[in-house]
N, C-alpha and C positions, 0 to 999 in steps of 0.2 A: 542181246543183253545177258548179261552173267546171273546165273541162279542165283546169288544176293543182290539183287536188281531190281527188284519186285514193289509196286507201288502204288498209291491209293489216290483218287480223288473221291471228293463227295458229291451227293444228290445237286442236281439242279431242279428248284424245284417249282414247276409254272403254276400258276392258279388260273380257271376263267370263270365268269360270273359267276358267284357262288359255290363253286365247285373247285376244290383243291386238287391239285395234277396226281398221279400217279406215282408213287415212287418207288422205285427196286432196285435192285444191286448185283451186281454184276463185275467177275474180277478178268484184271487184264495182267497178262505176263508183260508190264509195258511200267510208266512212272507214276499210272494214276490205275484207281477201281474204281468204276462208275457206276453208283447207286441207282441207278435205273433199268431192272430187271427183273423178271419174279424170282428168279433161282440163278445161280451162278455156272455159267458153262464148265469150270473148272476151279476147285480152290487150290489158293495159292497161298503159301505163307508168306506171311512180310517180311523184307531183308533183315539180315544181324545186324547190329550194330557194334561188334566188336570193333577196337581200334584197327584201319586200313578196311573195314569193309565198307561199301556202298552200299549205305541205308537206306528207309522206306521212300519214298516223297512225300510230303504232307499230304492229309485230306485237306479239301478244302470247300467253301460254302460261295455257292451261284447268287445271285439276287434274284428275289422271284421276282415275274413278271406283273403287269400288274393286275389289280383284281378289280373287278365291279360289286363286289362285296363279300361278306366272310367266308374264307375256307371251312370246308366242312369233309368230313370222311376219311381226312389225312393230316400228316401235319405240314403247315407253313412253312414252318422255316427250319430246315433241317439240323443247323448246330447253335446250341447245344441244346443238350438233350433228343441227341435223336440214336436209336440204339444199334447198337454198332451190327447188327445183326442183318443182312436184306430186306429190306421194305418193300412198300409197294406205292411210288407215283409216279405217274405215267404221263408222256407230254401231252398237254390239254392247252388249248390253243387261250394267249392273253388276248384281254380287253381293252379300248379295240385294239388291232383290225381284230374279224371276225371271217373266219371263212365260211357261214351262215348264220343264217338269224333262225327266230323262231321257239315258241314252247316245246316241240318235240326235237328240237336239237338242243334244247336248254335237260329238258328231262332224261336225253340217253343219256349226254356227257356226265350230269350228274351221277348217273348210277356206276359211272366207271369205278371211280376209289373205291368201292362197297361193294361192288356185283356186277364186276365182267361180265360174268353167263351173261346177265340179264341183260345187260347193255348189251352183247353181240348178238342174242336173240332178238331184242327189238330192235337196232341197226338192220340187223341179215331182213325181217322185216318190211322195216322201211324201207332199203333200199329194194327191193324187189317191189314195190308201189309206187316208184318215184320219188324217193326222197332227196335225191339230189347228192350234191357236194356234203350237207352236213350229216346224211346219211352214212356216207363213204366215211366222213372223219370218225365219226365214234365208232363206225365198225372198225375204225384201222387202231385207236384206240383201245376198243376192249378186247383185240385180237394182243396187242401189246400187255395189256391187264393177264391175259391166260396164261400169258408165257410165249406167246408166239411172237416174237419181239420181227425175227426177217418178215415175217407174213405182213406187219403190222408196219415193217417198214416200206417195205413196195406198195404198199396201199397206199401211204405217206406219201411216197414221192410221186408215182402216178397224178394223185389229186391234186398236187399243188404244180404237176406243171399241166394238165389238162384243166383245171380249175378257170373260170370266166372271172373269178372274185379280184380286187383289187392287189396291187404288185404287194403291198406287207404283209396283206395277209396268208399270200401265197408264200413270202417268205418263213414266217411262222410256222405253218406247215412243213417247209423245205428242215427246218431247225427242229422243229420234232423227228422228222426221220434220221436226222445225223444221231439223235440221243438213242433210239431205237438200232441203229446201224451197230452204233458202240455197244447195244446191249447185245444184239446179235454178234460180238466179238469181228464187226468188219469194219475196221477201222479205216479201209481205202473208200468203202460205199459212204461210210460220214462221213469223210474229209471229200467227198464228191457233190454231199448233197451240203454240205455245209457252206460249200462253193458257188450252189446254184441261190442258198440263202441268200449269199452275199452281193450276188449279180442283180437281186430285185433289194439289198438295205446294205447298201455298199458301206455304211457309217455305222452299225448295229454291232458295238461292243460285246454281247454275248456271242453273237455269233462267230466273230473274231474268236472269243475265246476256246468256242465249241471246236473251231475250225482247227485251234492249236490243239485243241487235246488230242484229234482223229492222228494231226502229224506225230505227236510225243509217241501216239501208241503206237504207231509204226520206225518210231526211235529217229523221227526227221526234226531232232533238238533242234536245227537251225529254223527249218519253217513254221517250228512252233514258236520260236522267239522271232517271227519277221511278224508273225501274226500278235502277237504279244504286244510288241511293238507298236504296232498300227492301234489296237486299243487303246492301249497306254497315251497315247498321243490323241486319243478322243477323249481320255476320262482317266486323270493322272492319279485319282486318287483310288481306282480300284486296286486294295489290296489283293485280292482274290490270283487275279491277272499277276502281280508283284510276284506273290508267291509261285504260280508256276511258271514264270519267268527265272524266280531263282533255281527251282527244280533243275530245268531244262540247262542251264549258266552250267547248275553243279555235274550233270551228265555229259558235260562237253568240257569237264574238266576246267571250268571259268570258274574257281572256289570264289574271289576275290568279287569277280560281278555277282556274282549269287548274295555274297553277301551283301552288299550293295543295296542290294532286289528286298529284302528279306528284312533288312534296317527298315527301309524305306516303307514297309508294310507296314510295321511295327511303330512307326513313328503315325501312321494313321489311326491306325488300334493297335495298343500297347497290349491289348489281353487278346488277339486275336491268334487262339490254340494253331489253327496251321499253319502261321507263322514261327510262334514259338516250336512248334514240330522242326519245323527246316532248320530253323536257325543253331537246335539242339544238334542235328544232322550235322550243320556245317561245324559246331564246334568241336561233336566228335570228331570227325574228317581231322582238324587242327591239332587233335590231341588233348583239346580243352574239356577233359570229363567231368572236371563239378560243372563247368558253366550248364553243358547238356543236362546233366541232371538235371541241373537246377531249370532249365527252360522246360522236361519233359514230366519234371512233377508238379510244374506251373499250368500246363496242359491237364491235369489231370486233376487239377483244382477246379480249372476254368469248366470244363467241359467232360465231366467226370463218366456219361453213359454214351457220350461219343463214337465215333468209330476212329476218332483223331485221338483219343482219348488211349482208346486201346492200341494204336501204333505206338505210342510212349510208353504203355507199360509195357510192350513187348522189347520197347527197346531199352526199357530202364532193367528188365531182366539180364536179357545179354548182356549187358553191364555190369551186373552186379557179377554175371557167369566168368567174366574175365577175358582175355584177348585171345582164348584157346578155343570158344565155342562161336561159331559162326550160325 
């Protein structure tokens, strides 16, 4: 990919009982940055958007999974208002399935969002006393919470395929490690274990979606639009999926399907920032520069402490800098 290539997506972000996922950030020299990391293996600036260059890709916002009651220790729902800066939520398995039960797999998980140490000291703990499969997941958890996203991925995956628990909730597990794989910048180990997700929730649109982002980061536009695809045909109305549908169209030089992609987002949420992000995109591409403007300071009405937020006004700069600054 060409150094004005460079691209964001947003948090996905799980909640389980009580307990809000982890969230962090994490950039990829790829169409998307994935918010789930403590610290970024490497920054990357976002593309220019001078006229003829290949702009950012949208950020864009996961459905969380679902919860068995309020998030706490992070936030819910990552846009808007979430700051553009790395966070911290971490994959924390939904309600149900469950890959254990129990008070003291209720009480590590919880301290993940707040106090890794502490959760991986009572994990490392437990699991030295027998605590099982839900021992193993919050250590693999608030090993993800320190920063240790690989460590925290092979824990991931190990549990959910030696795991005795039922085929979802092993997939779960399998879908956290792809998020942790992307944090650990290995984008062939998530599009692996996003694979094994999919062999136990063959029908499970996020994971589809996860699955397409492992390919995009490895620049496989087409396997990430087969995968796209296949969501979309489970659940037409995810905008999310639309938009990195369009990304992937605009990278494969499909302007016309992108847009397409990107209407069709927009016609489900009309104020949805990282749709208007793309569609800014595609009109610069066109040459259409008030329309871009106009879509990227609508972005930044909508969702002003964003991290979609600030891919507009870096792109409404270079705009303003002329077609000589890339």
């Amino acid at each position: 990919m060409g150094e004005d290539t460079v691209c964001a997506m947003k948090m996905r972000v799980l909640v389980m009982g009580g307990a809000a996922a982890l969230v962090v950030g994490v950039a990829f020299d790829a169409w998307w940055q994935l918010d789930i990391g403590t610290s970024p293996p490497a920054a990357v600036a976002p593309a220019a958007v001078a006229p003829g260059a290949v702009a950012p890709a949208p950020t864009t916002t996961r459905a969380p999974m679902p919860t068995a009651g309020p998030a706490t220790g992070a936030e819910a729902s990552p846009v808007p208002g979430t700051p553009a800066a790395p966070q911290v939520v971490l994959p924390i398995p939904p309600t149900p399935p469950r890959i254990a039960q129990g008070s003291e797999y209720e009480r590590c998980l919880a301290m993940v969002p707040t106090d890794p140490a502490g959760a991986n000291a009572l994990a490392d703990a437990w699991e030295a006393t027998g605590g099982g499969d839900g021992a193993v997941h919050c250590h693999a958890a608030a090993q993800i919470g320190l920063g240790n996203a690989e460590a925290g991925a092979e824990m991931m995956e190990k549990l959910a395929a030696t795991s005795k628990a039922a085929a979802l909730a092993r997939a779960a597990i399998y879908g956290q490690a792809t998020q942790a794989w992307l944090m650990a910048g290995d984008a062939a180990r998530a599009f692996g274990s996003a694979t094994m997700a999919l062999s136990l929730a063959p029908d499970d649109v996020d994971f589809l979606i996860d699955r397409s982002i492992a390919a995009a980061t490895m620049q496989r536009y087409m396997d990430a639009i087969d995968d796209l695809n296949l969501a979309l045909d489970r659940d037409a109305r995810r905008a999310d999926a639309l938009v990195f549908r369009a990304a992937s169209w605009r990278h494969e030089g499909q302007l016309g399907l992108a847009r397409d992609d990107v209407e069709r987002a927009l016609t489900i949420d009309p104020d949805y920032p990282d749709a208007l992000l793309e569609r800014g995109i595609l009109l610069q591409r066109r040459g259409d520069l008030v329309g871009a403007r106009a879509d990227w300071q609508r972005v930044l009405e909508l969702a002003p402490d964003s991290a979609t937020a600030d891919l507009a006004q870096q792109n409404l700069t270079l705009l303003d800098a002329g077609p000589g600054v890339r």
